[in-house]
C-alpha positions as CSV (number, residue, x, y, z in Angstrom):
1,X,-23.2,9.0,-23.9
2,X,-26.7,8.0,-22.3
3,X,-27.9,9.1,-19.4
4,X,-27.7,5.3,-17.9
5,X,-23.9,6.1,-17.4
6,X,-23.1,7.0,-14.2
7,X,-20.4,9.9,-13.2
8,X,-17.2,8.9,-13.9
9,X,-16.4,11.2,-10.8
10,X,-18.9,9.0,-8.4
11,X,-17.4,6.0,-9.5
12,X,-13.9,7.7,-8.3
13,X,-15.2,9.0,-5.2
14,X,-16.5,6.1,-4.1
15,X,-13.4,3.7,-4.8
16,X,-11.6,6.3,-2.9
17,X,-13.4,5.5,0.2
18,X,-13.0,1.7,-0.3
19,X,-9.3,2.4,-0.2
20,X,-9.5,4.8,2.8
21,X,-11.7,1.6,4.9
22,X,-8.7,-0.3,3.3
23,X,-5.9,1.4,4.2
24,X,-6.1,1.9,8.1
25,X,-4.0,-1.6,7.6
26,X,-1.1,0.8,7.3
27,X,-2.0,2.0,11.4
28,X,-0.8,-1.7,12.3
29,X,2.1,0.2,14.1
30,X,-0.4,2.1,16.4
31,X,-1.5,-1.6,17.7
32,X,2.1,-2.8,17.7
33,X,2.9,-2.4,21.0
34,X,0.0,-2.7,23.0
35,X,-0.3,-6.1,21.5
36,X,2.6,-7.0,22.8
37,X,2.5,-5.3,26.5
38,X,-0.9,-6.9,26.8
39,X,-0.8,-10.4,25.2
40,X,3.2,-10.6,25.9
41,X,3.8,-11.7,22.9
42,X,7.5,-10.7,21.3
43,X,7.9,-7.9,18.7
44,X,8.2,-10.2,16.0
45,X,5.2,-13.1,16.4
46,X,3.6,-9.7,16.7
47,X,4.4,-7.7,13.5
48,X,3.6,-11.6,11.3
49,X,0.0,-10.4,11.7
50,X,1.1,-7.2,9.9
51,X,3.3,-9.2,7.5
52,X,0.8,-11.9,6.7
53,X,-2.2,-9.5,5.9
54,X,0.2,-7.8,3.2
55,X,1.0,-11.1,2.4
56,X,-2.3,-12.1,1.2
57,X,-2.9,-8.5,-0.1
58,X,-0.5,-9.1,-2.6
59,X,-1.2,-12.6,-3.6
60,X,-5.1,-12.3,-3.8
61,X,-4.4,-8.8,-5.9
62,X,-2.9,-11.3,-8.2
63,X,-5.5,-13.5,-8.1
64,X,-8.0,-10.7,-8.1
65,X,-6.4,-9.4,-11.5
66,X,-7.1,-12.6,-12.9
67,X,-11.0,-13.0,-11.9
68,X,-12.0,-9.2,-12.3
69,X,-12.6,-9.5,-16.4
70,X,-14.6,-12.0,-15.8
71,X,-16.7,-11.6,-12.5
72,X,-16.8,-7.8,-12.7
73,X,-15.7,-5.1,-10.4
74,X,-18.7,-4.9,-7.8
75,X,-18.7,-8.6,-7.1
76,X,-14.9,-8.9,-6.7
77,X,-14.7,-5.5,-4.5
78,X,-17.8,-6.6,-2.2
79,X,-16.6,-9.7,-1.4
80,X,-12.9,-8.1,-0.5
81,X,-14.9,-5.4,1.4
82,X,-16.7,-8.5,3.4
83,X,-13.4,-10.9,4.1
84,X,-11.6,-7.3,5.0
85,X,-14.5,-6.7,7.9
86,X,-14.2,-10.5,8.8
87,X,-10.8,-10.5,9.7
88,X,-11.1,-7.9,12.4
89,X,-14.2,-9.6,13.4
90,X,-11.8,-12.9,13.5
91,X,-9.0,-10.7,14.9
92,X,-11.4,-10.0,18.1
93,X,-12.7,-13.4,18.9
94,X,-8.5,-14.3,18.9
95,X,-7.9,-11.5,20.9
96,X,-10.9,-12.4,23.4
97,X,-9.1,-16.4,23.7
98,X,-5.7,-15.2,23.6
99,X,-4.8,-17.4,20.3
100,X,-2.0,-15.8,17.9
101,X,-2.8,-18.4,15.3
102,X,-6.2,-17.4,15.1
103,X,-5.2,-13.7,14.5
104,X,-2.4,-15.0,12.1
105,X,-5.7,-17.1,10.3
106,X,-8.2,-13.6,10.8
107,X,-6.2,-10.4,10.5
108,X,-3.8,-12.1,8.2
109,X,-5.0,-14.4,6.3
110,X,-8.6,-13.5,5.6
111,X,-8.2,-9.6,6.5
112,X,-5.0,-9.3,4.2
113,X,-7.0,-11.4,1.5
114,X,-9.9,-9.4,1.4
115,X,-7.4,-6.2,1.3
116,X,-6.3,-7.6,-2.0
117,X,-9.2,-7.8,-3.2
118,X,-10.8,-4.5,-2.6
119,X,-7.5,-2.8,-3.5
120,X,-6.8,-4.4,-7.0
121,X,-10.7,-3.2,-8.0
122,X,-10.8,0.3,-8.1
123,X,-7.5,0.9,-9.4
124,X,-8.4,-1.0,-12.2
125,X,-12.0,-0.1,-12.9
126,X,-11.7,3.5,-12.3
127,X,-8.5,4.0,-14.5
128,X,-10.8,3.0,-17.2
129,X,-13.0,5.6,-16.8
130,X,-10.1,8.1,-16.9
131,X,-8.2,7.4,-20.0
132,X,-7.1,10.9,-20.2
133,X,-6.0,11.5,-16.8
134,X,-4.5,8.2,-16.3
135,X,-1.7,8.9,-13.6
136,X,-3.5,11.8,-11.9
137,X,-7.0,9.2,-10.8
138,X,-4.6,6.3,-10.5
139,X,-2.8,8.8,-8.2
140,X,-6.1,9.9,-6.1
141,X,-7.8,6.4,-5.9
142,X,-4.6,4.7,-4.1
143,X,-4.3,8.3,-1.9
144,X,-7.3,7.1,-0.8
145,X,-5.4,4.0,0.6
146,X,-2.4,5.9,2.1
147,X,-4.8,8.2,4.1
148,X,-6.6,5.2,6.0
149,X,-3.7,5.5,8.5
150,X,-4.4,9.3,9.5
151,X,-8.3,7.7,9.8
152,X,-7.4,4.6,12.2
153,X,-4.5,6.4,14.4
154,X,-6.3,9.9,15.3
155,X,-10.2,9.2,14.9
156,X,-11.1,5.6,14.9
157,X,-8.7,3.4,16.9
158,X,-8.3,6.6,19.5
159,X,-12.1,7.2,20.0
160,X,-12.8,3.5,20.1
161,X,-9.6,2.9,23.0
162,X,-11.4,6.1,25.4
163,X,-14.7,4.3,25.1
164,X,-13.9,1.0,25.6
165,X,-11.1,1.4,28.3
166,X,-8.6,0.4,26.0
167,X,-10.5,-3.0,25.3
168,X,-9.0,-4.5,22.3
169,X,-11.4,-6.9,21.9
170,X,-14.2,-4.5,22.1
171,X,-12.1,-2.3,19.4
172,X,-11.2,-5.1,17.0
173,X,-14.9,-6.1,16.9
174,X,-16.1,-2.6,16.6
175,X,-13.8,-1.8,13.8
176,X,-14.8,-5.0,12.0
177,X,-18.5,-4.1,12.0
178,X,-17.9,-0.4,10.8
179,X,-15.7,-1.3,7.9
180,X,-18.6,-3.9,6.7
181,X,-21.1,-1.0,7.1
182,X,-18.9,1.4,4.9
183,X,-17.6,-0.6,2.4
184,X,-19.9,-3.3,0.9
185,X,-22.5,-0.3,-0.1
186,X,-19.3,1.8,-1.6
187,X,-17.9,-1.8,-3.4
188,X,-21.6,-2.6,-4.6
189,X,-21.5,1.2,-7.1
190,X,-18.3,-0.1,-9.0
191,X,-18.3,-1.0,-12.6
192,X,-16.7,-0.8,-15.8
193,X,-17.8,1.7,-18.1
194,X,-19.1,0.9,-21.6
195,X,-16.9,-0.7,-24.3
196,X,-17.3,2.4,-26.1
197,X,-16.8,4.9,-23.5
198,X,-15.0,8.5,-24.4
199,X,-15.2,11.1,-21.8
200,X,-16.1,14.2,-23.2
201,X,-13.5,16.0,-25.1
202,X,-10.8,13.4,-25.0
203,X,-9.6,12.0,-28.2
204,X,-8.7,8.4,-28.4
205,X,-5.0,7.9,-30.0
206,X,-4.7,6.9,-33.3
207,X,-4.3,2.8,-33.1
208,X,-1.3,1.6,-34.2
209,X,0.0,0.1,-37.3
210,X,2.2,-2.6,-39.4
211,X,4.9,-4.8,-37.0
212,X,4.4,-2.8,-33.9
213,X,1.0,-3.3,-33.7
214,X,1.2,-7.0,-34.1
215,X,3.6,-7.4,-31.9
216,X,1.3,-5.6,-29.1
217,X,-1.5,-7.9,-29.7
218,X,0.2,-10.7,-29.7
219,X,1.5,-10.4,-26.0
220,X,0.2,-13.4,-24.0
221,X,-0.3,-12.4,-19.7
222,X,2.0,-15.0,-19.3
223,X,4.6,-13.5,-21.6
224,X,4.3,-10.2,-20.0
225,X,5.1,-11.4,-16.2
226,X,7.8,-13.9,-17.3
227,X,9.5,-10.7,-19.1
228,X,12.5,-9.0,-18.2
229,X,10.3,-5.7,-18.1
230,X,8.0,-7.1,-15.9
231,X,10.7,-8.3,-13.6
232,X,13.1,-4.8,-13.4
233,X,9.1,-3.7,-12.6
234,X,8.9,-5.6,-10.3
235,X,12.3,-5.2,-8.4
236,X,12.3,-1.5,-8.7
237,X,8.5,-1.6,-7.0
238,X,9.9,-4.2,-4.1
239,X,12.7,-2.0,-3.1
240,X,10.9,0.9,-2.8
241,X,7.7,-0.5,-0.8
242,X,11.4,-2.4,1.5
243,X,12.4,1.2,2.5
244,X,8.9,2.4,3.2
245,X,6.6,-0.5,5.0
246,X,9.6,-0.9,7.9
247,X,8.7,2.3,8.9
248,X,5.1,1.7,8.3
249,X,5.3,-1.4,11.1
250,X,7.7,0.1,13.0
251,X,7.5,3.9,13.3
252,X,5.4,4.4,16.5
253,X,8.0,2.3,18.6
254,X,11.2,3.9,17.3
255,X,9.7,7.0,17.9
256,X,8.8,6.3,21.0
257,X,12.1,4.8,21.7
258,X,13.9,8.2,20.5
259,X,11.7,10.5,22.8
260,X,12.1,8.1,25.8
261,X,15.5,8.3,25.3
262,X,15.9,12.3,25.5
263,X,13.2,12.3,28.3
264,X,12.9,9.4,30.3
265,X,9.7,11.5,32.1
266,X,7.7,10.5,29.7
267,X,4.3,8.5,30.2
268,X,3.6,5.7,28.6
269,X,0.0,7.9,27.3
270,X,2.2,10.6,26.1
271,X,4.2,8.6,24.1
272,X,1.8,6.4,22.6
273,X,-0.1,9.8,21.6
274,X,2.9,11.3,19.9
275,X,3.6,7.6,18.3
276,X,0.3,8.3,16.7
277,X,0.5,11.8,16.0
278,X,3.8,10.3,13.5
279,X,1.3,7.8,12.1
280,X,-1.3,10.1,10.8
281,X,1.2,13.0,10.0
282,X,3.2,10.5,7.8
283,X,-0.2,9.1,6.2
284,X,-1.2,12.6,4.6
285,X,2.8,12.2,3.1
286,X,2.2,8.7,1.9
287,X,-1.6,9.6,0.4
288,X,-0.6,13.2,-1.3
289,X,2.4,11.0,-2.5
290,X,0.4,9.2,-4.7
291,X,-1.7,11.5,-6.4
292,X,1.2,14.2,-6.9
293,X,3.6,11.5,-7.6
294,X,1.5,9.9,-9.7
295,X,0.3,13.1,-11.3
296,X,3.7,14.0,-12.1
297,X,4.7,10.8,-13.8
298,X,2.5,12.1,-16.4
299,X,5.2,15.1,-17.4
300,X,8.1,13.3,-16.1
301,X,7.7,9.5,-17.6
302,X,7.0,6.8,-15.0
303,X,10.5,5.6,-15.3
304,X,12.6,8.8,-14.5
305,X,10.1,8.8,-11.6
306,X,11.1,5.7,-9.7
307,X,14.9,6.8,-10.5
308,X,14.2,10.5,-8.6
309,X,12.4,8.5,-5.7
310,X,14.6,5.8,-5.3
311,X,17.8,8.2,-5.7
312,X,16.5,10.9,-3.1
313,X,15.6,8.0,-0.8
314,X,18.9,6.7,-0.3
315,X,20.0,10.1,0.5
316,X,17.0,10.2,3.4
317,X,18.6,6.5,4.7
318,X,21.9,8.4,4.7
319,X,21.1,11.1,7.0
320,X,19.7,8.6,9.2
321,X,22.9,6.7,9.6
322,X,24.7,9.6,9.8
323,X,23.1,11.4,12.7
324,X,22.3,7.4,14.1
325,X,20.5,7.9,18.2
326,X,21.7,12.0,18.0
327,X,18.5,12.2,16.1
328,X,15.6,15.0,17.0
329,X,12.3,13.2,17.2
330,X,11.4,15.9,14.5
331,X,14.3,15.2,12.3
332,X,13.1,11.4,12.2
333,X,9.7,12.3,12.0
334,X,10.7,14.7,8.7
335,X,12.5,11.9,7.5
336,X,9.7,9.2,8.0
337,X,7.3,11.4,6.2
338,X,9.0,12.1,3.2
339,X,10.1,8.3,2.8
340,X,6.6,7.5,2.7
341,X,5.9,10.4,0.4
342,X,8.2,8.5,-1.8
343,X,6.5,4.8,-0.8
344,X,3.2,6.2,-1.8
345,X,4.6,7.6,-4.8
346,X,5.3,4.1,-5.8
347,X,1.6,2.6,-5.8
348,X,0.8,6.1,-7.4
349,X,3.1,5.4,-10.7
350,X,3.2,2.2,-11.1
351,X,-1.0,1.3,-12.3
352,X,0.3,3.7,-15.0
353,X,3.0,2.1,-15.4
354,X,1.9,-0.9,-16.2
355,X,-1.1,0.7,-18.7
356,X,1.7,2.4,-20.2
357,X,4.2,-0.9,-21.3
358,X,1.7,-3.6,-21.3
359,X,-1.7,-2.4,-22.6
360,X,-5.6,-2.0,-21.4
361,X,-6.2,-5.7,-22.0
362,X,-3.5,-7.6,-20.0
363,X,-3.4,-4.1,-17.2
364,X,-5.8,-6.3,-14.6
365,X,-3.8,-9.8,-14.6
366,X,-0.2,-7.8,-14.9
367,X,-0.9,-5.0,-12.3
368,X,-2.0,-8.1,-9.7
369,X,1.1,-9.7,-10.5
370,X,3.1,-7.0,-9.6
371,X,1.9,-6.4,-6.5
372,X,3.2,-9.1,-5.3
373,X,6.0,-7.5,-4.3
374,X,3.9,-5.9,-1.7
375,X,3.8,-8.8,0.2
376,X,7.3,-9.7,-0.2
377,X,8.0,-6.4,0.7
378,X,5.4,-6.5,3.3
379,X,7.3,-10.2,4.9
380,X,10.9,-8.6,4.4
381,X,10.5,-5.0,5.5
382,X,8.6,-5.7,9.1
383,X,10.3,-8.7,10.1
384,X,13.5,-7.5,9.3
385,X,13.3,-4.5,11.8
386,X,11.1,-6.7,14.1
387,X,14.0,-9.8,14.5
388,X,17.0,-6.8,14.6
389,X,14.8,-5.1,17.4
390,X,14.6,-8.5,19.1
391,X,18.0,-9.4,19.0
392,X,20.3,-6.3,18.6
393,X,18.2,-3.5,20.2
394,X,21.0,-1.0,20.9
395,X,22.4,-1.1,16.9
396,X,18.8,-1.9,15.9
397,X,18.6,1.7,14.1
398,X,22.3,1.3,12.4
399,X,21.3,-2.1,10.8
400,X,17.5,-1.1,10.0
401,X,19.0,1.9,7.8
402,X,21.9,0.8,6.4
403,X,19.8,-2.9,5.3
404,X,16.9,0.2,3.8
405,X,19.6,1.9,2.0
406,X,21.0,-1.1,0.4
407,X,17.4,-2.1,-1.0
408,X,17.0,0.9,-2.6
409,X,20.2,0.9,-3.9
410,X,19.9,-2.0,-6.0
411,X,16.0,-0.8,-6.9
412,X,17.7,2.6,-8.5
413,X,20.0,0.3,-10.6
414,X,17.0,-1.5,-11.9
415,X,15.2,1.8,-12.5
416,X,18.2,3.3,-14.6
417,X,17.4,-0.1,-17.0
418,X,14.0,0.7,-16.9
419,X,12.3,2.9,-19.9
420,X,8.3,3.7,-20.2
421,X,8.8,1.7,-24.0
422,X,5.8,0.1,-24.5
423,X,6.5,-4.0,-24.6
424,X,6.0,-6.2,-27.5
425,X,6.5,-10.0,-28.1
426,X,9.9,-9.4,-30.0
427,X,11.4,-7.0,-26.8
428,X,10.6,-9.9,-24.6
């Protein structure tokens, strides 16, 4: 090793930040309803912004699979970092002429595209600088991610709100030109290490031989996403990001909604601070979710994973129904947070995942493709609370859980068919 390589650990560090810059997307909820009390617009043209910007995460991770190999990681994470600070830029000037399409067209579609972007990079890039801790940096680069929310709801959004007056223009702008600021110079430091790269005291596995190894090689990208592995993949990762991002849009307002209910002397301030308190408690659950999730599919196997946080899920949906609007705000907040311990547990297993059944070569283009069940997940999980709050308010709980149990019902099925077995041409 020269001394032209950089630390692997710098490399880490820094795609750790982009994700954090990255991730306050998941503080949408803190937004939620001031967006609609202010611009009285309903609770579900609202929560499209939300939806559209995971949307376009998920299709330009795709697409950003695709182009990394051959534009490399600091071009491809720079320009996400740049569209991702756009979009709130674009976000404000809607905001300023009261346009919704404009937000859908800022926030959504250029915001949620350069989130893609950014995301797919340093997952990629950095799990090749870790062969030998594959799950554990996979884990830590996408915590990064989960913990933008704790950043946005009790430092950036708050701050910005006191000094502005609660100017959302002002605070959209603002937060457009600080995440250009943090994350072009943190996107420009990613790369790829050298093609003949071992960190120190690791020792590469033997390379296969005879059929098996054939078989590997042989695996075209567009064999691997038409598979039957890929797709289980796929529906066991929708179903869990189902359970988790309707609480993700949605759990300031039902919070809000619960302590209102059990003390109507409430201020509007008091419950918009415990909304966020929610948002940044359940952020640390959905970041440490990822790296010890993700750190423990290393022991456990990646399948047997999903299958424990699917299962243990639909027992947390459960107690929901069960206890229905008797709930403590502290059981629901208890509840919240381990649900998104579990969601972040998801994007913690499943780079490895992938690594693990398709291979370093086609990891980029299949890892892209299979998030895009985030944006599925990101259309079905906000718009189904948002249309059930809109048009059955008093049973909107009841119908919220029972429609989150159900989805991750069928994603443990898939998960029980689901083995870490790497994938050849002939299993396909």
């Amino acid at each position: 090793m020269t001394s032209s390589i950089p630390n692997r650990w710098l490399i880490a560090v820094l795609g750790v930040l982009l994700q954090l810059c990255l991730g306050t997307v998941y503080a949408w909820s803190y937004f939620q309803k001031p967006l609609v009390e202010t611009y009285h617009w309903g609770s579900s043209p609202v929560a499209w912004v939300f939806s559209l910007a995971i949307l376009f995460l998920s299709l330009a991770a795709a697409l950003g699979g695709a182009l990394l190999p051959r534009i490399g990681p600091r071009r491809l994470a720079m320009l996400g970092g740049f569209c991702f600070g756009l979009g709130y830029l674009l976000a404000a000037l809607a905001l300023h002429i009261k346009s919704l399409p404009l937000m859908y067209l800022g926030y959504g579609v250029i915001g949620g595209t350069g989130l893609g972007l950014g995301y797919v990079t340093p997952v990629a890039t950095v799990a090749k600088w870790f062969p030998d801790k594959k799950g554990l940096v996979s884990g830590m680069v996408v915590m990064g991610f989960g913990f933008g929310a704790l950043l946005m709801a009790k430092v950036l959004a708050p701050v910005l709100m006191h000094l502005t007056d609660k100017n959302l223009v002002i605070v959209f702008g603002a937060l457009g030109i600080i995440f250009l600021a943090i994350t072009l110079p943190a996107a420009s430091f990613l790369r790829n290490p050298p093609t003949d790269y071992i960190p120190p005291g690791y020792q590469p596995p033997k390379p296969e031989t005879g059929l098996k190894a054939v078989e590997g090689h042989a695996i075209s990208a567009a064999h691997a996403i038409v598979s039957w592995k890929f797709g289980l993949m796929w529906l066991v990762f929708f179903c869990n990001i189902v359970a988790g991002i309707m609480f993700i849009g949605f759990q300031s307002p039902m919070l809000q909604d619960i302590l209102k209910a059990g003390n109507a002397g409430l201020t509007a301030a008091q419950l918009a601070a415990s909304g966020a308190t929610l948002i940044a408690i359940s952020s640390i659950f959905n970041g440490v979710g990822r790296f010890f999730w993700g750190g423990l599919s290393d022991k456990l196997h990646r399948a047997a994973t999903f299958r424990i946080l699917l299962g243990t899920q639909i027992i947390a949906f459960e107690l929901l129904l069960l206890m229905g609007n008797t709930i403590s705000p502290w059981m629901f907040g208890l509840l919240v947070c381990y649900v998104l311990l579990c969601y972040g547990g998801g994007f913690g297993t499943m780079p490895s995942f992938v690594l693990d059944v398709f291979g370093w070569r086609l990891m980029p283009l299949v890892y892209g493709s299979i998030l895009t069940a985030w944006g599925a997940g990101g259309i079905v999980g906000p718009q189904l609370v948002a249309l059930i709050k809109d048009h059955a308010p008093q049973q909107a709980s009841f119908y919220a859980f029972s429609a989150g149990a159900g989805f991750l019902a069928l994603g443990f099925i898939a998960a029980l068919m689901l083995t870490d077995k790497r994938h050849t041409s002939k299993a396909g």
